[in-house]
mmCIF file of the N, C-alpha and C atoms, coordinates in Angstrom:
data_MODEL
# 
_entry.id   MODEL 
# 
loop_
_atom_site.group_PDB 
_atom_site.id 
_atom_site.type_symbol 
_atom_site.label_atom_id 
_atom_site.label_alt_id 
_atom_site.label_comp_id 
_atom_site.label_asym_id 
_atom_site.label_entity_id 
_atom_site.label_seq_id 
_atom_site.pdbx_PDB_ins_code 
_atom_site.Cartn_x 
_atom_site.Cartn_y 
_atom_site.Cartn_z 
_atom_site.occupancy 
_atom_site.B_iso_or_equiv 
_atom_site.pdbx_formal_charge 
_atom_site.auth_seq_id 
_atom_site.auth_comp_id 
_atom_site.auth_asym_id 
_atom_site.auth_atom_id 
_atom_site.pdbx_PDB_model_num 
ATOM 1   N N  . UNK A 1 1  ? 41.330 119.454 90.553 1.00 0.00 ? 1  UNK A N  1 
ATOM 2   C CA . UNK A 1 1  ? 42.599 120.124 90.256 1.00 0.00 ? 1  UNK A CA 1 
ATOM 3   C C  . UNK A 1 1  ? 42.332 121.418 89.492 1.00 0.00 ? 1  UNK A C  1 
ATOM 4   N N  . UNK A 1 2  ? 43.173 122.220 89.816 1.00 0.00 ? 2  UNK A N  1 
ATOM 5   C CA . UNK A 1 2  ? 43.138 123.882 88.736 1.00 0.00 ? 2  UNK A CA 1 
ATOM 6   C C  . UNK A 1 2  ? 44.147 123.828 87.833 1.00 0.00 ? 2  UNK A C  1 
ATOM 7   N N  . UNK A 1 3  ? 43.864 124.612 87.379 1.00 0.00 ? 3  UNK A N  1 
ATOM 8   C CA . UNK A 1 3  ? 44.874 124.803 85.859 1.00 0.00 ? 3  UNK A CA 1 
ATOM 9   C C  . UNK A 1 3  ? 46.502 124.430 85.724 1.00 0.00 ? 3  UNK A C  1 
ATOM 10  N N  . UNK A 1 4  ? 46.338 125.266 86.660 1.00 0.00 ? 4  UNK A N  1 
ATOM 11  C CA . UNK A 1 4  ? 48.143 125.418 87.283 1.00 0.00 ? 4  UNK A CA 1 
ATOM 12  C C  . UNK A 1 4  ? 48.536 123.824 87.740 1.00 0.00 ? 4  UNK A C  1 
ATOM 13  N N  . UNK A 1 5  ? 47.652 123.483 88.616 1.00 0.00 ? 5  UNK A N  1 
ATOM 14  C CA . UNK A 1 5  ? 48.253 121.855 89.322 1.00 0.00 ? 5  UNK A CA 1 
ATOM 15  C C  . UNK A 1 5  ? 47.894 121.262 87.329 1.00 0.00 ? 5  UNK A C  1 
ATOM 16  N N  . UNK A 1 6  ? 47.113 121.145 86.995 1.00 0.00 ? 6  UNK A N  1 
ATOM 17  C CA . UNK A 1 6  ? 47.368 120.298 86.044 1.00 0.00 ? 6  UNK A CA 1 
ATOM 18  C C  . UNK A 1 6  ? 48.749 120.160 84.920 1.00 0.00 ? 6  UNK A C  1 
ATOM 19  N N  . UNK A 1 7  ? 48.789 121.820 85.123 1.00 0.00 ? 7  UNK A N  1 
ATOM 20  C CA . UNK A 1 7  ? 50.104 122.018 84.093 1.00 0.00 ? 7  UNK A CA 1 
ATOM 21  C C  . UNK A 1 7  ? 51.186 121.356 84.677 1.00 0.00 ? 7  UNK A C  1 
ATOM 22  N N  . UNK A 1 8  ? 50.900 121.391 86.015 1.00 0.00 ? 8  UNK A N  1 
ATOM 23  C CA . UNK A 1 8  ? 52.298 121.135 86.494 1.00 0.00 ? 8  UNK A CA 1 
ATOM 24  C C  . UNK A 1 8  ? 52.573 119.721 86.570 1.00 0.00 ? 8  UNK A C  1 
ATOM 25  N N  . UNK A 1 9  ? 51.591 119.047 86.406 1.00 0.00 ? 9  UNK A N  1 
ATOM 26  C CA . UNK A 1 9  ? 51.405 117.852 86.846 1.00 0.00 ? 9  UNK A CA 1 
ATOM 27  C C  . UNK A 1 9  ? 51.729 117.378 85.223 1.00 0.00 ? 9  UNK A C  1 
ATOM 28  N N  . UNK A 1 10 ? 51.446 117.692 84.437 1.00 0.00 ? 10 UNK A N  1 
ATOM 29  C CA . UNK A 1 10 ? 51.790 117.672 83.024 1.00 0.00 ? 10 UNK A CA 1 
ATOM 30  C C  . UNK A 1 10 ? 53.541 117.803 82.575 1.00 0.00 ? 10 UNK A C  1 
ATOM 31  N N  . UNK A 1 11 ? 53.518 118.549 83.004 1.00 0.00 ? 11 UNK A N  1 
ATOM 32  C CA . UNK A 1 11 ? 55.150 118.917 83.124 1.00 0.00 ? 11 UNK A CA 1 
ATOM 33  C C  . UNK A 1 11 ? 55.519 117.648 83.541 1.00 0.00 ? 11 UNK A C  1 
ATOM 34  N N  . UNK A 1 12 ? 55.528 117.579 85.117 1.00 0.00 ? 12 UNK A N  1 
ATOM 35  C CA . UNK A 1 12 ? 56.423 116.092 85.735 1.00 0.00 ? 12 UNK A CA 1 
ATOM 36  C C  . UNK A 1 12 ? 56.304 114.715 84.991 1.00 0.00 ? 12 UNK A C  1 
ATOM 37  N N  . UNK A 1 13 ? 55.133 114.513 84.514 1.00 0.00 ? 13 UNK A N  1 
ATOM 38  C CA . UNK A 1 13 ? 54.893 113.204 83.529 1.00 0.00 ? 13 UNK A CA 1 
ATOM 39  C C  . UNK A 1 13 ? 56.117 113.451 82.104 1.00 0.00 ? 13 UNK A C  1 
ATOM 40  N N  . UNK A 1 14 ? 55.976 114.679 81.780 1.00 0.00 ? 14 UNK A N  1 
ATOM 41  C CA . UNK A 1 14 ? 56.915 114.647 80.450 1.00 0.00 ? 14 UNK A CA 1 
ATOM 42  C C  . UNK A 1 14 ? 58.563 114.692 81.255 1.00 0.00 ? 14 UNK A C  1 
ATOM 43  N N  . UNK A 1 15 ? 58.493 115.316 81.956 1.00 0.00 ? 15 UNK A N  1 
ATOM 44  C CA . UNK A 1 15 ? 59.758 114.865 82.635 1.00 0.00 ? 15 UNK A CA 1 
ATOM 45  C C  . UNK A 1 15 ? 60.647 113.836 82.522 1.00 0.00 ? 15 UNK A C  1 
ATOM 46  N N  . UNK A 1 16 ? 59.176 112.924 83.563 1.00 0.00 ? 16 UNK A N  1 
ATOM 47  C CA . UNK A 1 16 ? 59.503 111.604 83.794 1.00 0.00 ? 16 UNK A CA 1 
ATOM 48  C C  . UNK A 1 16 ? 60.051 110.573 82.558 1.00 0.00 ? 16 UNK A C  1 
ATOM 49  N N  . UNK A 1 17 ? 59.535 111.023 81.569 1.00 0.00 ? 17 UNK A N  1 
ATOM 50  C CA . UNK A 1 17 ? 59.402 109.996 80.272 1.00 0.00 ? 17 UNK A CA 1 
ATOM 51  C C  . UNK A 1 17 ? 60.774 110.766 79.053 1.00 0.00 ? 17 UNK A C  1 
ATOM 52  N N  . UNK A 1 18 ? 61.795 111.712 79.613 1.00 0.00 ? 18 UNK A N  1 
ATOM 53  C CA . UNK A 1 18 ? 62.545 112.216 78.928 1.00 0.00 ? 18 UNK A CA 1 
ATOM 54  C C  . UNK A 1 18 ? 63.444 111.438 79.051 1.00 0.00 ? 18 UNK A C  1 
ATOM 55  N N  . UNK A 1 19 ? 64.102 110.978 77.944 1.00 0.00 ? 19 UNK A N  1 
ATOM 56  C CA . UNK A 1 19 ? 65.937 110.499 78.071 1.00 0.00 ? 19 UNK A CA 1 
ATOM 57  C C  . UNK A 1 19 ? 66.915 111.078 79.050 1.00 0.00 ? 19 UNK A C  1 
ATOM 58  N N  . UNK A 1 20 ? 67.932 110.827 79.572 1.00 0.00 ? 20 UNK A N  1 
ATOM 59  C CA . UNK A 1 20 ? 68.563 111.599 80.499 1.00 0.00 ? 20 UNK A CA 1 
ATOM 60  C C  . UNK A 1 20 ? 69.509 112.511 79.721 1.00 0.00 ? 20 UNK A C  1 
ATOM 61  N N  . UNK A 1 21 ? 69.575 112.283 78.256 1.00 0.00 ? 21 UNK A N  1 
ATOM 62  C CA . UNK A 1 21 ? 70.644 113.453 77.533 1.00 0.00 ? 21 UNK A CA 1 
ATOM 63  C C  . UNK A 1 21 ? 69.736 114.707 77.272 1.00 0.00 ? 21 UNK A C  1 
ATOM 64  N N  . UNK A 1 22 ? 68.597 114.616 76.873 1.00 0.00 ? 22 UNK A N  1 
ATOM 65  C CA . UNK A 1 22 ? 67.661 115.532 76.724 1.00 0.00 ? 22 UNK A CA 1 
ATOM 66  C C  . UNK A 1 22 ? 67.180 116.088 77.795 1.00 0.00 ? 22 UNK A C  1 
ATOM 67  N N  . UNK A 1 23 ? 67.360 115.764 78.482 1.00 0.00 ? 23 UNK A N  1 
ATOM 68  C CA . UNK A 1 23 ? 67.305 116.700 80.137 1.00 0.00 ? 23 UNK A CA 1 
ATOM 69  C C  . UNK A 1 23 ? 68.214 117.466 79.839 1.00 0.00 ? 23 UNK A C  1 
ATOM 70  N N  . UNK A 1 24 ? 68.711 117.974 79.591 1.00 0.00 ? 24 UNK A N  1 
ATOM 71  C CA . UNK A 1 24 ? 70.374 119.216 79.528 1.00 0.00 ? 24 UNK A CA 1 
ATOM 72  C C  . UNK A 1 24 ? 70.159 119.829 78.706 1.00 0.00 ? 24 UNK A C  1 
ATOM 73  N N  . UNK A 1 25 ? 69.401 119.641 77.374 1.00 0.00 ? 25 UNK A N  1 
ATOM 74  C CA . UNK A 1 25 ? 68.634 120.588 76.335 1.00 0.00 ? 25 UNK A CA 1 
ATOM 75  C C  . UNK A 1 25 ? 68.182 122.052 76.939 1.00 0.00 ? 25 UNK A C  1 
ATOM 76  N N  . UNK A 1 26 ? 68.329 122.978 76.129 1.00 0.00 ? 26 UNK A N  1 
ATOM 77  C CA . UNK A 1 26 ? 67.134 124.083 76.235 1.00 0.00 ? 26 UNK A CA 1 
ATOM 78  C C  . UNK A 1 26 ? 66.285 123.931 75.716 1.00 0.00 ? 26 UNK A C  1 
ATOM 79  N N  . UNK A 1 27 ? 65.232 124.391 76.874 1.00 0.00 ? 27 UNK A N  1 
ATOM 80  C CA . UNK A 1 27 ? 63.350 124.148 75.880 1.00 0.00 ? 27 UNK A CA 1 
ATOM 81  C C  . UNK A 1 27 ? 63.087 125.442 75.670 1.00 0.00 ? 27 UNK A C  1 
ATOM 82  N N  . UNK A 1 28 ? 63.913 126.705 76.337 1.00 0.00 ? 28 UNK A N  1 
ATOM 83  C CA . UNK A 1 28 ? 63.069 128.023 76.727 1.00 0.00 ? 28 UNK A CA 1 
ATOM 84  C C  . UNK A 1 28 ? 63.942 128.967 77.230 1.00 0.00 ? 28 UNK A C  1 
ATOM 85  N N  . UNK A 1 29 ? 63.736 130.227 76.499 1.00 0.00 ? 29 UNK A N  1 
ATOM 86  C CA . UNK A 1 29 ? 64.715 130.994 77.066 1.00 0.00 ? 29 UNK A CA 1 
ATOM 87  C C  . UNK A 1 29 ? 63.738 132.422 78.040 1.00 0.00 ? 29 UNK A C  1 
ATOM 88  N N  . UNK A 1 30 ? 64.094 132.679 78.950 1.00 0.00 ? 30 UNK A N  1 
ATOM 89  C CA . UNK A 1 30 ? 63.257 133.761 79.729 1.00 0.00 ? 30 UNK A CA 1 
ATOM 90  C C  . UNK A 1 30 ? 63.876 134.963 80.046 1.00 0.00 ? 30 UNK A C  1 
ATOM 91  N N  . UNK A 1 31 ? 63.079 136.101 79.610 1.00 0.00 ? 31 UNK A N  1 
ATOM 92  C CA . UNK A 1 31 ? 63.695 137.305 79.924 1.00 0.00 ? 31 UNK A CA 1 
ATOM 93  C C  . UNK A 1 31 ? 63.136 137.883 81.101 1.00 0.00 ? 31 UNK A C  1 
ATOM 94  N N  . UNK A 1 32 ? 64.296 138.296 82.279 1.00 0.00 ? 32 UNK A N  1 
ATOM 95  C CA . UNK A 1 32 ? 64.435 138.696 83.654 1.00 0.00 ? 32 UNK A CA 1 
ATOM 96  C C  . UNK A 1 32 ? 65.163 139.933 83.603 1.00 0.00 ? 32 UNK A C  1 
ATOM 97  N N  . UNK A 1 33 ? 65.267 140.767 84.318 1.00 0.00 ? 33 UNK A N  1 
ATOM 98  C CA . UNK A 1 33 ? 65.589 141.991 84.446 1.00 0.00 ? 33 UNK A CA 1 
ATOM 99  C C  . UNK A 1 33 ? 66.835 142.687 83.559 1.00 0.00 ? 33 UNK A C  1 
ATOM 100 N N  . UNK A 1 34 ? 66.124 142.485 82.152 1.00 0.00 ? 34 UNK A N  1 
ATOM 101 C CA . UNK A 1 34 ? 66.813 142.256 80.502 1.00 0.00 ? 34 UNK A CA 1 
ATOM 102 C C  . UNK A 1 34 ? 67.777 141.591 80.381 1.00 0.00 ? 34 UNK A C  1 
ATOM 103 N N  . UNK A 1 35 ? 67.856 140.156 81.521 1.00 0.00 ? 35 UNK A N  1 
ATOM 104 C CA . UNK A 1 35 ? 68.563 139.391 80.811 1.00 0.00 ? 35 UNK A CA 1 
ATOM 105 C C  . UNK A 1 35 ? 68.212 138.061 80.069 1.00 0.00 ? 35 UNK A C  1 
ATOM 106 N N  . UNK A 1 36 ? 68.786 137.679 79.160 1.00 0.00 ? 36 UNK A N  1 
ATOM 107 C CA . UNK A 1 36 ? 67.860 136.286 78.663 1.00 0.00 ? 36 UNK A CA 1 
ATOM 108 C C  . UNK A 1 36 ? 68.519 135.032 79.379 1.00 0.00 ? 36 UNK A C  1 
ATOM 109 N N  . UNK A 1 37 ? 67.496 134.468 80.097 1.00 0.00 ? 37 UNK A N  1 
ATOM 110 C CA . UNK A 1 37 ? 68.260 133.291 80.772 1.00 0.00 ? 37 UNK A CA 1 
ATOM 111 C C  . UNK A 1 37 ? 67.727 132.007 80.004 1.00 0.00 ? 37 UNK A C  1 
ATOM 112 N N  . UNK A 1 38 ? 68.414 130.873 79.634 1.00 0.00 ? 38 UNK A N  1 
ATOM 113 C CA . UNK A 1 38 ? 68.294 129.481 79.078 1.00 0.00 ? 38 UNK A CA 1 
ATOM 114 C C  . UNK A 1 38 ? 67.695 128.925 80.185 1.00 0.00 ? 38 UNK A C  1 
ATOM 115 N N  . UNK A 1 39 ? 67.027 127.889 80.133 1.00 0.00 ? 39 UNK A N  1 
ATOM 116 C CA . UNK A 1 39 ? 65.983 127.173 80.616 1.00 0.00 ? 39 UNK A CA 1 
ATOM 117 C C  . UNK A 1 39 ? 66.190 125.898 80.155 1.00 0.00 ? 39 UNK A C  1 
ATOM 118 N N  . UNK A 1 40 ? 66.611 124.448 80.622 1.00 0.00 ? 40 UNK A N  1 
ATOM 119 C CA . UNK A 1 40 ? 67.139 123.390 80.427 1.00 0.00 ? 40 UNK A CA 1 
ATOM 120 C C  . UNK A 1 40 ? 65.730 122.759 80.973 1.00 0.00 ? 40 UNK A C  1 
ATOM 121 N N  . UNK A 1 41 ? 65.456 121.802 80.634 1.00 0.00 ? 41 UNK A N  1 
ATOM 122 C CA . UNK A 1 41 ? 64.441 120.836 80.882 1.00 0.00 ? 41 UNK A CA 1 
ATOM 123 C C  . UNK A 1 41 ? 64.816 120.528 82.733 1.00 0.00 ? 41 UNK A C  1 
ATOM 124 N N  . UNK A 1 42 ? 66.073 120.478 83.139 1.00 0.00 ? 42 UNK A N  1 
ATOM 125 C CA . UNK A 1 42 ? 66.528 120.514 84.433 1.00 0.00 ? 42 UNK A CA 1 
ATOM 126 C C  . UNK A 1 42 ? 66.323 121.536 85.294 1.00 0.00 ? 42 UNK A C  1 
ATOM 127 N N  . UNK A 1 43 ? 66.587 122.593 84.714 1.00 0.00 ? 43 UNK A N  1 
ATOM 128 C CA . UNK A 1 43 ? 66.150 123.107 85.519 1.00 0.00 ? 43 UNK A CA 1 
ATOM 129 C C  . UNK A 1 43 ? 64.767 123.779 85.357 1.00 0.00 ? 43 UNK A C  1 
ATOM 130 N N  . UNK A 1 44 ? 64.312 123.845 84.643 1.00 0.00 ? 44 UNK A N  1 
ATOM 131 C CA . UNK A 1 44 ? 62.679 123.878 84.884 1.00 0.00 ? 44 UNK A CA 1 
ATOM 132 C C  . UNK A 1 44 ? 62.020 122.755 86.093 1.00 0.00 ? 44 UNK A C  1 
ATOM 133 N N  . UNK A 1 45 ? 62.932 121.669 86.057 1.00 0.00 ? 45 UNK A N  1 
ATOM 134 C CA . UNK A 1 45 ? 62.355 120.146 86.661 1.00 0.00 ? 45 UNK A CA 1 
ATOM 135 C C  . UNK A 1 45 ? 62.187 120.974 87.987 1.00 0.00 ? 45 UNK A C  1 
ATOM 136 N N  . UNK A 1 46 ? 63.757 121.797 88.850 1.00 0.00 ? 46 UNK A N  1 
ATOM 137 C CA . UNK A 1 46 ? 64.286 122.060 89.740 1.00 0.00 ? 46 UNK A CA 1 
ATOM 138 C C  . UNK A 1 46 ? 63.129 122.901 90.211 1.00 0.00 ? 46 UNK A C  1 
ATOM 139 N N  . UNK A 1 47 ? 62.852 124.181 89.121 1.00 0.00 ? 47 UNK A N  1 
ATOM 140 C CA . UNK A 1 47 ? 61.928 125.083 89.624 1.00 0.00 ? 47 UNK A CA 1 
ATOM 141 C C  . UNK A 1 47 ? 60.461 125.251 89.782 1.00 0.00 ? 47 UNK A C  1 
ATOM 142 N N  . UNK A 1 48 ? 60.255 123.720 89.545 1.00 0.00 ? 48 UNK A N  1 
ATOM 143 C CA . UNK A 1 48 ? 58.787 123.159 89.589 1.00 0.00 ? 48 UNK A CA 1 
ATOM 144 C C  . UNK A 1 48 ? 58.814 122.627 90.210 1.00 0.00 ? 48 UNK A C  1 
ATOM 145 N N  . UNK A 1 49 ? 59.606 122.008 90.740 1.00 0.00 ? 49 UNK A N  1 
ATOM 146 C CA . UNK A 1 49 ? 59.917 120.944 91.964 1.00 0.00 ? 49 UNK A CA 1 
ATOM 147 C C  . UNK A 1 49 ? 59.846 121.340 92.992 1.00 0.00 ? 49 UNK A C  1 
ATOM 148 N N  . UNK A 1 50 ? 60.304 122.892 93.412 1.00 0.00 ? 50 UNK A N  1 
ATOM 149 C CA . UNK A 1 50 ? 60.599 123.523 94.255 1.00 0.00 ? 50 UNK A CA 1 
ATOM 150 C C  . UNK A 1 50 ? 59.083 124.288 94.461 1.00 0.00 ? 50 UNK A C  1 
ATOM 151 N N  . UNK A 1 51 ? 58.448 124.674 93.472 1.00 0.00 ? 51 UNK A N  1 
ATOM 152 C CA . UNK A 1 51 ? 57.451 125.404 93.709 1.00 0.00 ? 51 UNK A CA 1 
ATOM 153 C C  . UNK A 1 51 ? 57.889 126.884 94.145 1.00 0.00 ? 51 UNK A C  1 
ATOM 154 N N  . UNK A 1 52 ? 58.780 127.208 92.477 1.00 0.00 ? 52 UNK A N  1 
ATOM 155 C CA . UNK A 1 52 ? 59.424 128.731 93.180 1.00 0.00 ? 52 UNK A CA 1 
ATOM 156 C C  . UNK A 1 52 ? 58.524 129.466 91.973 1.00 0.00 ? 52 UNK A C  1 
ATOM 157 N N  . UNK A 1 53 ? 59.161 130.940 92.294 1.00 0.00 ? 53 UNK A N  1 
ATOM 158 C CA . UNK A 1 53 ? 58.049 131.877 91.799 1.00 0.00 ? 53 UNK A CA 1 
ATOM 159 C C  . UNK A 1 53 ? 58.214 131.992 90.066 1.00 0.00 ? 53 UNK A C  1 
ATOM 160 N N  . UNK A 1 54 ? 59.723 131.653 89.804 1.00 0.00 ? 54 UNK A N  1 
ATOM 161 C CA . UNK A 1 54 ? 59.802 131.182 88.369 1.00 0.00 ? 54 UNK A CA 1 
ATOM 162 C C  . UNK A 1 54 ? 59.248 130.459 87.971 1.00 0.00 ? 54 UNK A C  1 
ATOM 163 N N  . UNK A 1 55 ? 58.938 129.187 88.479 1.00 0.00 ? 55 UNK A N  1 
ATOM 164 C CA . UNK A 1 55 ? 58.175 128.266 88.115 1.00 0.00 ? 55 UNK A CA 1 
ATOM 165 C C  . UNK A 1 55 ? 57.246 128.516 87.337 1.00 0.00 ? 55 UNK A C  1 
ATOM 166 N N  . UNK A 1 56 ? 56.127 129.164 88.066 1.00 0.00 ? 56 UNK A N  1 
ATOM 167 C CA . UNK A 1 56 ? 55.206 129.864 87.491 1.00 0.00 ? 56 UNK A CA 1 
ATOM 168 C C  . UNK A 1 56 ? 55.196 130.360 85.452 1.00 0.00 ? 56 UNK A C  1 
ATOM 169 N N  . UNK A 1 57 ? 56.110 131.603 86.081 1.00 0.00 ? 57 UNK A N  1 
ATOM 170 C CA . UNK A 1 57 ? 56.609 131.765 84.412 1.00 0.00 ? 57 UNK A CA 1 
ATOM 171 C C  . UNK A 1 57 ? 57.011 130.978 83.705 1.00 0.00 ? 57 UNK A C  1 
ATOM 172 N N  . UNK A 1 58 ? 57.799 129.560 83.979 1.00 0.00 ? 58 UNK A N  1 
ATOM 173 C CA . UNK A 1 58 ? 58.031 128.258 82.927 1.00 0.00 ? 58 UNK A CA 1 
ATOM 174 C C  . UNK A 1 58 ? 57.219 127.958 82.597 1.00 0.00 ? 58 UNK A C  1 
ATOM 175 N N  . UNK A 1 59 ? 56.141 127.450 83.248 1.00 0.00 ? 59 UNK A N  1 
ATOM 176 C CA . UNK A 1 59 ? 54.899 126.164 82.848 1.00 0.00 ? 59 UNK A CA 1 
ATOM 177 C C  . UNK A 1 59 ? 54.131 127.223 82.220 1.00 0.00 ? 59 UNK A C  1 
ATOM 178 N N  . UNK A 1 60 ? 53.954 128.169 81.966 1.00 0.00 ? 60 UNK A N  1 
ATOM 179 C CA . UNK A 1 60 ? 52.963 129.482 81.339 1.00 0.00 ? 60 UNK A CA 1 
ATOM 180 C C  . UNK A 1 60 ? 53.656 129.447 79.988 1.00 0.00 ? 60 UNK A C  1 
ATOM 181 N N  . UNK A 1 61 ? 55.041 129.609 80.004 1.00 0.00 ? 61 UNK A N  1 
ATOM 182 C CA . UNK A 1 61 ? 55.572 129.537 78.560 1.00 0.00 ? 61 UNK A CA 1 
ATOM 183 C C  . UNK A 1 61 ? 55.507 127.782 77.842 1.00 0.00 ? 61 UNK A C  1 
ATOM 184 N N  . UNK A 1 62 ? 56.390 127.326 79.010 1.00 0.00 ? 62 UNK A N  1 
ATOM 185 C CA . UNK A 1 62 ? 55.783 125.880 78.033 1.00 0.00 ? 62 UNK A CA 1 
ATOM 186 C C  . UNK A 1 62 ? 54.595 125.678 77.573 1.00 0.00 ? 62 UNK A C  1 
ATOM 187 N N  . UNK A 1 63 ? 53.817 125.943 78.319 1.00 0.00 ? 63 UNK A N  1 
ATOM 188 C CA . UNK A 1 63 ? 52.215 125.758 77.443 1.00 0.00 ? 63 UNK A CA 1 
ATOM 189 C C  . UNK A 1 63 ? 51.880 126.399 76.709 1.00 0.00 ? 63 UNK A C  1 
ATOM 190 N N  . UNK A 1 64 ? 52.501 127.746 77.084 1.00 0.00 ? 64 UNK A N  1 
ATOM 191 C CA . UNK A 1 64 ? 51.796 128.355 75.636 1.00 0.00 ? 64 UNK A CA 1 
ATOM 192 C C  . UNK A 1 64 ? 52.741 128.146 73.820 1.00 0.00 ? 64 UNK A C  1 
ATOM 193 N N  . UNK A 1 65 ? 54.271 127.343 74.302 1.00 0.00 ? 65 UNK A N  1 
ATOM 194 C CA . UNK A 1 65 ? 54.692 127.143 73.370 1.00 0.00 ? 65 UNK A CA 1 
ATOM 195 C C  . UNK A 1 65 ? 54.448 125.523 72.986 1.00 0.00 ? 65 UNK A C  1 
ATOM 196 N N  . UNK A 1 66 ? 53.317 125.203 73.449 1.00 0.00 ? 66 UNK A N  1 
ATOM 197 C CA . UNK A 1 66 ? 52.964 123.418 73.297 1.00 0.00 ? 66 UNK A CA 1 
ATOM 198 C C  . UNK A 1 66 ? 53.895 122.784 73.247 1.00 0.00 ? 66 UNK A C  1 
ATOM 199 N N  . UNK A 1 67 ? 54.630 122.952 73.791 1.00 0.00 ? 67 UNK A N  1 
ATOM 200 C CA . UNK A 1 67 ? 55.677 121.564 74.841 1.00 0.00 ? 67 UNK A CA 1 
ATOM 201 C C  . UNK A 1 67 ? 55.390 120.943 75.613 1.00 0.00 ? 67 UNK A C  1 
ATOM 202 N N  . UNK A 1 68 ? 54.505 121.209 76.480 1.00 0.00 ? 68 UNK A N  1 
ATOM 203 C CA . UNK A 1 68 ? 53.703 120.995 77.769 1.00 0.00 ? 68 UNK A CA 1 
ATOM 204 C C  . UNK A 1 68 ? 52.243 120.764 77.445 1.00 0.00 ? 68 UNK A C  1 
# 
């Protein structure tokens, strides 16, 4: 596995093991073409799930903010 599959694979385990109220939390907020968008444990799930290009930028911030 590479870095990336591990993170990601890291991610889905903490996922898996979250309460379902804490899924709706913000973990992360991301700035996109100066706007700040909230980042819910859901939808991070969504955009890792999906294997979209945000994705990317989530699991980079979660890790580097040791959440992940």
């Amino acid at each position: 596995m590479n870095g990336e599959s591990d993170i990601r694979e890291k991610f889905l385990r903490a996922y898996a093991n979250l309460p379902f109220n804490t899924r709706k939390e913000i973990i992360l907020v991301l700035e996109e073409e100066g706007k700040k968008q909230p980042i819910t444990w859901e939808v991070a799930y969504f955009e890792v799930k999906n294997n979209t290009p945000r994705s990317k930028k989530i699991l980079e911030k979660l890790e580097e903010l040791k959440i992940i």
